[in-house]
N, C-alpha and C positions, 0 to 999 in steps of 0.2 A: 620268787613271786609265783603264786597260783597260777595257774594257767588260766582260769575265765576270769582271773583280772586283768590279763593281758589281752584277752578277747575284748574287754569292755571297752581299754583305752583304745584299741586298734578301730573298734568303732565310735566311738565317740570322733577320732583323727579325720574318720571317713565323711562323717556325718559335716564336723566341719567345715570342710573342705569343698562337699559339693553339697552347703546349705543355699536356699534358693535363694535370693535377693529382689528386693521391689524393685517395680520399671523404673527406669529412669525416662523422664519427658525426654524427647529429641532435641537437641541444641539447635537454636532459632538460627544461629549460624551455618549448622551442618544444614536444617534444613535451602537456606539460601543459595548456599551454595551449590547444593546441587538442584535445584531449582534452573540456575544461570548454567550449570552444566550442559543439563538438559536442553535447555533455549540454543545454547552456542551448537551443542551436537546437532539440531532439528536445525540450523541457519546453515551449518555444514555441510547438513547435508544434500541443501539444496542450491545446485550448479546449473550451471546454464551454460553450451557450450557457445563457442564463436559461431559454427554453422546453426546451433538454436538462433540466437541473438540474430545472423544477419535474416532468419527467416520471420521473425517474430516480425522484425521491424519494416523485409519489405512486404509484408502484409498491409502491416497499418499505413507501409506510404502506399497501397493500392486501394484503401478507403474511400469510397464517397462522403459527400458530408464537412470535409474541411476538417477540423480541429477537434472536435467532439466525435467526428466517427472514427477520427485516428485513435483519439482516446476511447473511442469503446473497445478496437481491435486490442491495443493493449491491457484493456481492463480486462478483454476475457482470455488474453493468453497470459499473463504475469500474472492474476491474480486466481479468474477460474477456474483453470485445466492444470497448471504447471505449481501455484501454492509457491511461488516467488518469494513474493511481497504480500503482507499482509493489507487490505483494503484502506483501512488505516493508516499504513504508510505510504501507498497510493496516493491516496487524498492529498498527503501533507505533502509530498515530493512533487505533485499536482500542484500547488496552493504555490510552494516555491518560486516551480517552474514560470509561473504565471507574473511574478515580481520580477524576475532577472528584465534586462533590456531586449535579450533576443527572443526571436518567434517560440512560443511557448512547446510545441512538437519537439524542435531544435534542443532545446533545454535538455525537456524530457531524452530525447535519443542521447546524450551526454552524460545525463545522471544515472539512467540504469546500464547505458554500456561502460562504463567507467565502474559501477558497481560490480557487474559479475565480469569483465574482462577486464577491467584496468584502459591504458591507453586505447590498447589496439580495439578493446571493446567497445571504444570510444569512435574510433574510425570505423568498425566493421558496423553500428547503428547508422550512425550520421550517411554512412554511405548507403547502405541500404535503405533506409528511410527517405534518403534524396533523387537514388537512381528511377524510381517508378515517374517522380515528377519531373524530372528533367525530359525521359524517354517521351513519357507523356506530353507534356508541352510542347515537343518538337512537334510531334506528329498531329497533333490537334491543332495547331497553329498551320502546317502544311494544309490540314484535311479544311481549315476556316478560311486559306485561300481559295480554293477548290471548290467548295459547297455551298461556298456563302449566298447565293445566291437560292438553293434549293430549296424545296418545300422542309427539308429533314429539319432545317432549325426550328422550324416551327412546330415540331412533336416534344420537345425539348420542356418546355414548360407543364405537360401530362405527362413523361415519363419518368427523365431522371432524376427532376428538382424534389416532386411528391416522395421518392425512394430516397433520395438524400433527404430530405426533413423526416423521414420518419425513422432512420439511423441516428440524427439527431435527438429524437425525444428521447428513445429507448437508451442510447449515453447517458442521457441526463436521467434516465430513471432509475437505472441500475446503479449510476455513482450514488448517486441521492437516497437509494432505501434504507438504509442507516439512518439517516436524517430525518424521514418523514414520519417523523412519529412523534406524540406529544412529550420533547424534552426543550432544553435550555437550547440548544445546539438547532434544533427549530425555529425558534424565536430570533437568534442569529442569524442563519438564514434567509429567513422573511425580512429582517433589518437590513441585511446587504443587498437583498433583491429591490427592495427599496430604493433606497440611495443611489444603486446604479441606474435602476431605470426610470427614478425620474427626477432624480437632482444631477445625472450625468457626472456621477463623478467617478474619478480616474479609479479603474478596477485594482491598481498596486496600492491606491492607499486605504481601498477598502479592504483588501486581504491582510495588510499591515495592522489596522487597530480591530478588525475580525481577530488576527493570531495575538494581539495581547489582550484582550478581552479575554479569551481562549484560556490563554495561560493563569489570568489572573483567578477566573474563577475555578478551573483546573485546581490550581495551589489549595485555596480556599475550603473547594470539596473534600482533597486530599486530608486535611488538616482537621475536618470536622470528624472525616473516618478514622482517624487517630486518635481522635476525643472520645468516640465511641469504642474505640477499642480497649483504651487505658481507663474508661468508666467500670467496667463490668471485673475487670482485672481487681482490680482493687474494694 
């Protein structure tokens, strides 16, 4: 055989072999998958230690404000500063806590230490969240034997009450900004605010047909996005 017929097939082999090939789309699979990868490594990589947790929580039990400023304390260290929990899941583990039988705090210090510690995370919230009010009420109960009689109770209504309710508003402003804005989730809202304040009804059975309501149109919307997605497809 000629020599540059040998040259020609030896390239023509080359040519072959590293001909270019069109892209192939990414598989909707692969993309999912690592999609949930991604989610699970970003969940992993956010830990909360025991000494976190027991601090986190006796903050919020040294709150004024009751229940809503406990829940502000926790809203700005699990959700603002530390990116825990997403506000979203906030809300709903919030929404939970609120149905169980026990003090809704109580709940909460069980759901999130039990999340990032397990049991013990379980005792190291509930204890710290307890220890400030226990300490407290000893000593305020001593200091109401003692003082009760003194002028100090009657500063009481100008200083600490005004400062507790305004911990109060600003909880409920910062859970709520998500909310206040013209959607469906608004109008739910203003429906439950309703009904609790002024047909008095039990706050667990308004978060009950709130969260199926919730779901139902949830499904719904989902279901319309999938319409629209398989319209254009085809």
């Amino acid at each position: 055989m000629p020599p540059d017929d040998t040259l020609v097939q030896a390239s023509e082999l080359v040519s072959d072999d590293f001909r270019i090939l069109p892209a192939q789309p990414p598989n909707r699979g692969t993309i999912l998958r690592t999609g949930s990868q991604k989610q699970q490594s970003k969940d992993h990589s956010t830990r909360i230690t025991g000494g976190e947790l027991f601090s986190i929580f006796l903050k919020a039990g040294l709150a004024f404000g009751g229940g809503l400023g406990i829940l502000a304390v926790m809203e700005d260290e699990l959700v603002s500063k530390r990116h825990a929990v997403s506000r979203d899941e906030f809300l709903s583990i919030y929404g939970i806590a609120r149905i169980v039988p026990s003090g809704t705090m109580t709940a909460l210090a069980v759901a999130y230490g039990y999340k990032f510690g397990g049991l013990s995370g379980t005792v190291i919230a509930l204890t710290a969240l307890s220890l400030p009010v226990f300490v407290l009420t000893i000593a305020l109960t001593i200091a109401y034997h003692y003082l009760r009689n003194s002028r100090l109770f009657d500063l009481l209504p100008v200083t600490i009450m005004p400062a507790a309710l305004a911990l109060i508003v600003v909880a409920a402003l910062k859970l709520g900004k998500d909310v206040f804005r013209p959607s469906l989730e608004l109008i739910i809202a203003g429906v439950a605010f309703s009904l609790a304040l002024f047909l008095r009804l039990n706050p667990a059975l308004i978060l009950l047909a709130g969260g199926a309501l919730g779901a139902l149109v949830l499904q719904k919307a989902e279901e319309q996005n999938d319409t629209k997605k398989k319209g254009p497809e085809k």
